[in-house]
N, C-alpha and C positions, 0 to 999 in steps of 0.2 A: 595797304590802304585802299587802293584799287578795289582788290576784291570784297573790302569790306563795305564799300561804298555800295558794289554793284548787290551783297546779300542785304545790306540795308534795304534796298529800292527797291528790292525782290520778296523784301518782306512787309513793304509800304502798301507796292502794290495786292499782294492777295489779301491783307486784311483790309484792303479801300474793298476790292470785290467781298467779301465776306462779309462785311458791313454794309454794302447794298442791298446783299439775297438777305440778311438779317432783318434790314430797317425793315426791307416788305411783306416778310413773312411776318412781323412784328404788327405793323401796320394791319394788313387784311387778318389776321387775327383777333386783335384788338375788336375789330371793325363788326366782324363777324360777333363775336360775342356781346359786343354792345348794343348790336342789332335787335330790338323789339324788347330788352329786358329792361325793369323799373330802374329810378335811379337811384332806389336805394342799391340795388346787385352791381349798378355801372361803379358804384362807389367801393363798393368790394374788388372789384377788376381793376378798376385804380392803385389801390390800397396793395394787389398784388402785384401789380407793376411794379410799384415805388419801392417795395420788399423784393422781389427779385436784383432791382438794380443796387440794393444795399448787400445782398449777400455776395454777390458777384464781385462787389467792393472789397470787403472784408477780405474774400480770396486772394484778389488782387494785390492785397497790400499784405497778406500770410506770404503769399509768395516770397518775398522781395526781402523780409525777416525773417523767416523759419531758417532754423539750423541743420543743416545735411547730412551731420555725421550722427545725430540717433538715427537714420535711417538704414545709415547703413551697416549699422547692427542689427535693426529689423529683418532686411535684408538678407545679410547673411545665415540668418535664420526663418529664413523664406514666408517672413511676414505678410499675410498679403497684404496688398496697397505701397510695400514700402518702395520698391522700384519706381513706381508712378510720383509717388512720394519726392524721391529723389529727381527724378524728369523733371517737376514741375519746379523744383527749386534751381535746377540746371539753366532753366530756362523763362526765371523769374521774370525779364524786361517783358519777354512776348507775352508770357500770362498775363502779366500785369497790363498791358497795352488791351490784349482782348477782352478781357473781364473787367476792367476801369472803365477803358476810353470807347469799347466796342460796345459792350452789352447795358453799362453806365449809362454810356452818353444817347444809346439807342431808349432804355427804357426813361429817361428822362422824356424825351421829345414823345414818347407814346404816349406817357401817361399825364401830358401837357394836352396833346391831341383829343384823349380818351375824357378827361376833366371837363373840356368845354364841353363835349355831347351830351354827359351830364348836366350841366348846368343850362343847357338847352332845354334836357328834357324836366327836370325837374321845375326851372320856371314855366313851362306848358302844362306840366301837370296841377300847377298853383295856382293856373289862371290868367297871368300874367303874361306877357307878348315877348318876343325878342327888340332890343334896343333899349328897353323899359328901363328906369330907375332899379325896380327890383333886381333885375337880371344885372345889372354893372354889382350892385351888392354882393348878391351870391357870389359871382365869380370872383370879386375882389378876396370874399373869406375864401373859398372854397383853394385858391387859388395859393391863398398864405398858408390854409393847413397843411397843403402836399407839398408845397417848400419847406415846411419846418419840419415835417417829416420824413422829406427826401434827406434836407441838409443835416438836420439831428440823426438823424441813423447813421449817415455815412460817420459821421462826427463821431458818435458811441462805436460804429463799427470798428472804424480805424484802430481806433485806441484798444479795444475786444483784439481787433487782430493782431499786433505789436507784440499785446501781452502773452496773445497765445495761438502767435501763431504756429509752432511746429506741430502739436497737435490738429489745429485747423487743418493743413496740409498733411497729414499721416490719413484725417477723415476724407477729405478729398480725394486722394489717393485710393482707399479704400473700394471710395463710391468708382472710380474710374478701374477698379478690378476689377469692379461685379459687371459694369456695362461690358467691360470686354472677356471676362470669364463668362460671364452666366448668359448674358443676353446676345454675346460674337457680336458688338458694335465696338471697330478699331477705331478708339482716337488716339494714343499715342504709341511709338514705335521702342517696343520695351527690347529690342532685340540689341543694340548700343544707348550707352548714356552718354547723350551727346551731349556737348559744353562743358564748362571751367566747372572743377570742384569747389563749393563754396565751404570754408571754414566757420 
């Protein structure tokens, strides 16, 4: 119990730190790119915000359902991706916590951030002032359509991932081969499959 408390707190605290060096590389990015461009492009950066945070979703909740035992027939037939495959369903709660509540919850608050400078810029380029009648307008739509976009996708995502997710995570996997076969960037340690076997 002990020790499960103190792995708990020890994995509280590096995705707290992982979520801080994220939100601000998130942030001065964001920042950087919205810098001097119209707002029709600010609304495309938006629009790939709110899609990032929806796929990350999708993953997040593949994790937690995909089934572990095609994999490791893959596996045993040196599939690539399928080891990875396997990691990630081993350790469904963290993915799920990283790519929901980390990358989720980060691209939410960017692309909330990145929406008003749009709507700043867009009523300046209209003629129109900041505080203005217009300007509560825009942002009131502008504001409803990246919510029903944010919350309709996760919404379609979820249900997309449920239905399929052990392929979702076999692709995933895949992609996390190539980064560390092709490109030698290590994210996970395929050397033991750490955690419980999921049936």
């Amino acid at each position: 119990m002990k020790h499960s408390f103190h792995k708990s707190l020890k994995w509280s605290t590096g995705i707290a730190v992982i979520t801080l060096v994220l939100a601000a590389i998130f942030s001065v990015a964001s920042t950087l790119l919205l810098s001097g461009v119209s707002w029709g492009m600010g609304m495309v950066i938006v629009l790939i915000i709110v899609l990032i945070g929806v796929i990350f979703d999708i993953i997040g909740v593949a994790s937690t359902a995909a089934n572990e035992v095609p994999f490791h027939a893959m596996a045993s037939e040196k599939v690539p991706g399928a080891r990875h495959a396997i990691l990630i369903t081993r350790n469904a709660d963290r993915v799920a916590n990283f790519c929901n509540d980390v990358i989720g919850d980060i691209s939410g608050i960017i692309s909330g951030t990145a929406s008003a400078a749009v709507i700043v810029e867009l009523t300046m380029n209209l003629g129109h002032g900041e505080g203005t009648v217009f300007e509560h307008t825009i942002s009131i739509l502008f504001t409803g359509v990246i919510a029903a976009l944010t919350v309709g996708g996760k919404a379609f995502g979820k249900s997309y991932a449920i239905h399929h997710a052990t392929i979702i995570i076999f692709q995933v996997g895949r992609l996390i081969y190539f980064f560390e076969e092709k490109l030698k960037i290590k994210l996970f340690d395929t050397s033991s499959n750490r955690g419980k076997r999921r049936n």
